[in-house]
C-alpha positions, 0 to 999 in steps of 0.5 A, a space after each residue: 491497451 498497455 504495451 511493454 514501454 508501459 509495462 516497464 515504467 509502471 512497473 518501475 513506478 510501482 516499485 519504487 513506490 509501493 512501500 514509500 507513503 506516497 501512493 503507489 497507484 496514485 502514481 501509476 494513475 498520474 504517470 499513465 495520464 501525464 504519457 497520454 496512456 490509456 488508465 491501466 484500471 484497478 485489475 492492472 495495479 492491484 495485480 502488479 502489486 503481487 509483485 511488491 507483496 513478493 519481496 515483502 513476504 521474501 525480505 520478512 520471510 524469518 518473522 512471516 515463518 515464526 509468525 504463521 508457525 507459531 499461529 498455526 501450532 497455538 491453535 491447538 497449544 495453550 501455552 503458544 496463545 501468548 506468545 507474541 508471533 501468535 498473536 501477530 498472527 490474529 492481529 494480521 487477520 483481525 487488521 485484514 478485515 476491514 478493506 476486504 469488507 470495503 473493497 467488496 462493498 466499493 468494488 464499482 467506485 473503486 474502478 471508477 470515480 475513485 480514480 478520479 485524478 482530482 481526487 487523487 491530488 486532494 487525498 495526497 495532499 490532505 494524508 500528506 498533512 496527516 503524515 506530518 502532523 502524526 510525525 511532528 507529535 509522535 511520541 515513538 516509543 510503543 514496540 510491536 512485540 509489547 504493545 499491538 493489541 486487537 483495538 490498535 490491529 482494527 485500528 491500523 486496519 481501518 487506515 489501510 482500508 483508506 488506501 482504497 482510494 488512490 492518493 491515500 496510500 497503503 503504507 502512508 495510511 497505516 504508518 499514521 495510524 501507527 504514529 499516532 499511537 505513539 508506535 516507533 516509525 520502524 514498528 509502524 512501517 513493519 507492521 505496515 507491511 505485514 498487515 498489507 500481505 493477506 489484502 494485497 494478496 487477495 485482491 491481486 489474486 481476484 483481479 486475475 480473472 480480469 487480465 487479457 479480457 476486454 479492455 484490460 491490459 494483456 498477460 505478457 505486459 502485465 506479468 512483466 511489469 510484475 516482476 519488475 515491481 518485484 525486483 524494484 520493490 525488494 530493494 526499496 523496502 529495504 531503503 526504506 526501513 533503513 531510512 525512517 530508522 534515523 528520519 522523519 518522513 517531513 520529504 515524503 509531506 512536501 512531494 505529496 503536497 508539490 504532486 498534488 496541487 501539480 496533480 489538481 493544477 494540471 486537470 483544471 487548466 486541462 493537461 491531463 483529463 480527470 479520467 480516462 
């Protein structure tokens, strides 16, 4: 069972990972495994992401209110459906759509073999080179307001959608995506982030009914490893859109490449097991 010490440190890993591309349950999972903690599960880490998702609707609350207003009121006014909060609002919802069909359609291998911590240090590897290969050849030039198009939300929803196996990363997915559209990598983070609410949201919410039952980590615990993924979350968001702005995500390559061979190394000679 999770107790408060565990609640404080992955709540602190989750927020300062969550919005970096670096794998936010990826860390809790290999946190939790170098401490000889118990695998908070996918009820846990799904849950304690409502936390993050919080300060990104807070820290985008402007652009969120123009956005749904706008969507909601061109519904039954012509004159709105072009305009680009409107249709913001349907490219969120079409991008949405393909990790709520695989999460349901994955919803075992997700709780299971997908936590696979040799798994998790080969995705971080391997997305890793994706990330830099997509950084190094980017043109950045492509704008959310003039570009973003149905076929580029599916896209970008196809790369969210990978981030269901930990060690991809939700906004490490979508930020290559994004990149190797030739999208700026502030545009790509921002529409990141906006696409991650409705997933984020709903699967956090689904998982609820899990907290307190059986194996799964108790409310208290998990409620304040929420909140401090909150607190932590609101001002890593706020870093990172500041730091792409005049840097290349060449870092974040080389930690995930270090972890992951760590990860993959620390499982073969049989410090940490694969599951558990």
């Amino acid at each position: 069972m999770i107790g408060w010490l565990e609640a404080v440190v992955l709540g602190l890993v989750q927020g300062l990972t969550e919005f970096l591309p670096i794998s936010s349950s990826a860390h809790i999972r290999v946190v939790s495994a170098f401490f000889g903690w118990q695998d908070p599960g996918a009820a846990f880490t799904a849950v304690i992401q409502l936390g993050t998702e919080t300060a990104v609707i807070i820290y985008f609350r402007k652009e969120l209110w123009e956005i749904i207003s706008t969507w909601v009121r061109s519904l039954w006014d012509k004159e709105l459906r072009g305009h680009w909060a409107a249709r913001m609002g349907w490219y969120v919802i079409v991008g949405s759509l393909p990790i709520g069909v695989l999460g349901l359609v994955f919803k075992d291998q997700i709780e299971t073999v997908f936590r696979d911590l040799r798994l998790v240090g080969t995705t971080l590897i391997v997305f890793g080179c994706i990330l830099w290969f997509a950084d190094r050849t980017a043109r950045n030039k492509l704008t959310l307001e003039k570009h973003l198009s149905f076929t580029h939300a599916i896209v970008y929803g196809f790369a969210q959608a990978l981030a269901l196996i930990p060690g991809v990363s939700r906004s490490g997915g979508t930020i290559t995506a994004g990149l190797l559209l030739d999208y700026r990598r502030e545009d790509a983070a921002k529409y990141s982030f906006l696409l991650a609410i409705p997933a984020v949201l709903a699967s956090g919410v689904f998982e609820l009914k899990d907290i307190g039952e059986g194996q799964a980590p108790a409310w208290g615990p998990t409620i304040l490893a929420t909140v401090i993924s909150f607190a932590v979350g609101y001002a890593a968001v706020a870093w990172f859109l500041k730091y792409i702005s005049t840097h290349r995500f060449t870092g974040f390559v080389i930690y995930r490449i270090i972890l992951g061979f760590f990860v993959i190394l620390a499982v073969t000679l049989g410090w940490i097991p694969a599951l558990g």
